[in-house]
Every structure is written in C-alpha cells, then in structure tokens.
N, C-alpha and C positions, 0 to 999 in steps of 0.2 A: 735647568736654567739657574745662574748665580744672582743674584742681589748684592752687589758691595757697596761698603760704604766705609772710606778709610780715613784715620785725621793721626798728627802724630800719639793721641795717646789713649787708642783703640780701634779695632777692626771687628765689623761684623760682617756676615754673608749669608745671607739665608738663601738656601739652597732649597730648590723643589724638584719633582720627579727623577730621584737621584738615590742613589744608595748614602747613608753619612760616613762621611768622609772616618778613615782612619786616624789614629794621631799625628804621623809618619805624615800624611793629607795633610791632616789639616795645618801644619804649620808650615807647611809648603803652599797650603793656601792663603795663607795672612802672610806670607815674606809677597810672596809673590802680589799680592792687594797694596801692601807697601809698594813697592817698587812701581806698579802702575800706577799710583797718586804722586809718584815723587816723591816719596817720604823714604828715608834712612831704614834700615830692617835695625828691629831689637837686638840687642846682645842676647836677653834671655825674653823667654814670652808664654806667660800664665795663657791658656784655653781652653773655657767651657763649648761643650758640644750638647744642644737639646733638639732631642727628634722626636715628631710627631706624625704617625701616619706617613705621607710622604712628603714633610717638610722636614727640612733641619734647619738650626741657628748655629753659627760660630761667633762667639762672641771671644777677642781675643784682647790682653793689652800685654804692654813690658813689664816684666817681671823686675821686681827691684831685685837692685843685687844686694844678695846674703851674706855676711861674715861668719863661718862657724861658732860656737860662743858656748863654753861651759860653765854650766853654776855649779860653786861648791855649796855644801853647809858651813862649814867650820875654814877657820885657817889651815890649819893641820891635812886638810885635805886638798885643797889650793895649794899648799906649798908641793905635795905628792903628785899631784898631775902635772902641775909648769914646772917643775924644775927639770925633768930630761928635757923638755922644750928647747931649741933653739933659739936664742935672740934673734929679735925681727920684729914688727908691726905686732903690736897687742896692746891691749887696752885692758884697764881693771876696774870693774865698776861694783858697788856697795849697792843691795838691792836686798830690801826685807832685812834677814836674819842672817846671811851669806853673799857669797861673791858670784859676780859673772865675769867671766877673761873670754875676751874676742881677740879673735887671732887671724892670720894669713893660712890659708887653706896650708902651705907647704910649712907652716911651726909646727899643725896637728901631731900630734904624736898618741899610742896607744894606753899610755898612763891617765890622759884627758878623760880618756871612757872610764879607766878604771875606778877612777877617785871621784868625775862630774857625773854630770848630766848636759847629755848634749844637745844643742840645740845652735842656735841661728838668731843675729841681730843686722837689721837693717841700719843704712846710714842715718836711716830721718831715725831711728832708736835711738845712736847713740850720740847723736846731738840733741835730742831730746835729755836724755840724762846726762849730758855736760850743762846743760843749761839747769838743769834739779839739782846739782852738786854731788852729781853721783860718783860721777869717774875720780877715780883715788891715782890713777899714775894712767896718762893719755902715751902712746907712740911707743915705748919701751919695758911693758911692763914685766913682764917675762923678767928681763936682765936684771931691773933694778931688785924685783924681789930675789932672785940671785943673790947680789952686790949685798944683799943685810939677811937674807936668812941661809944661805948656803955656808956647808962649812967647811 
C-alpha cells in the first residue's frame, strides 16, 4: 500500500508491506506522484529513502541546478586552469584567499582539475555573491582573463 502526498516543491510516499523501492523505483515513483497531482516532473530530483521494519518513506524534492565551479589559491593557478578553456558562460568570483570560476559543463576542460578544486555552485550562490561584491567579471570571464593575461 502507497501513501502520497505531492505539491510542487516535494513528494513523499510512505510505503507499507512492500519491499523499498530501488533508486531506478524510486524516482519512477516521484515523477510518476507528479504526474498524478498535475504537477510538472523535476529536471533533476534529490531522494531520501528510510525503511523500517516493513515501512518505508520516500521523501523527494527538485534538485537545484549545479554549475561546475573551481577554486584556485593564487592567480598563477587560475590563470593555468582557464586559459585552454573555451570562451562561453563563466563567471569569476573572489572568495577568502583565492578564486572560484563557474562555468558551462561543455568549457570544462582537464587543466580545471589540474590547477583547482572542483566543485559545484548553485544559482541562489552566485547571486548571493553578486550581491557580497564578490564576482570580479560576470558572463565572460574565461575570455576577458585571456584578453589581458594571455600572451
């Protein structure tokens, strides 16, 4: 027997005398809870599975969407990772003692690992640090550091 309960910005389903659901399940079971509420399926969709005895809970919501995003320490090491980058969407922001460069999954390039640390910024981040006066070059930042340190 399922138990749903779906709104746009979470789904749960507790589930009794039932085996718990797989992952592959279980977000076949939260599109599928959308869809019979009327509600739109997620792009992407974070879900906790907790079983007890022969209950489970699915508690699911939308995942926000990630930008890749690597921190340097130094300039000298920023300038080593973005420079094979491709021009496109990036953004450079001043954080602590070094930099973070957010980019378009297709800039990623292998010199990012080499030289950062990678990681991941959401949209609510990086208007967060445009409102701190973080960001040092918003939309093109890849090219412009180009344009004054390539030689």
């Amino acid at each position: 027997m399922k138990t749903v309960q779906a709104t746009e910005t979470a789904v749960s389903i507790w589930i009794t005398h039932e085996q718990a659901p797989t992952r592959e399940q279980m977000l076949r079971l939260v599109r599928q809870a959308l869809a019979d509420h009327g509600l739109d399926p997620w792009p992407e969709t974070e879900a906790e599975c907790f079983a007890a005895g022969e209950d489970t809970l699915v508690i699911a919501r939308p995942a926000h969407a990630r930008r890749p995003a690597f921190c340097f320490g130094d300039l000298e090491d920023l300038l080593g990772g973005a420079m094979p980058c491709p021009d496109g969407d990036s953004s450079l922001y001043a954080v602590g003692e070094g930099y973070v460069l957010a980019l378009g999954p297709e800039e990623v390039r292998p010199s990012l690992y080499e030289y950062g640390q990678a990681g991941c910024v959401t949209a609510g981040w990086e208007a967060h640090a445009r409102e701190q006066g973080l960001c040092l070059i918003r939309g093109e930042a890849v090219a412009v550091l180009r344009r004054y340190f390539a030689r």
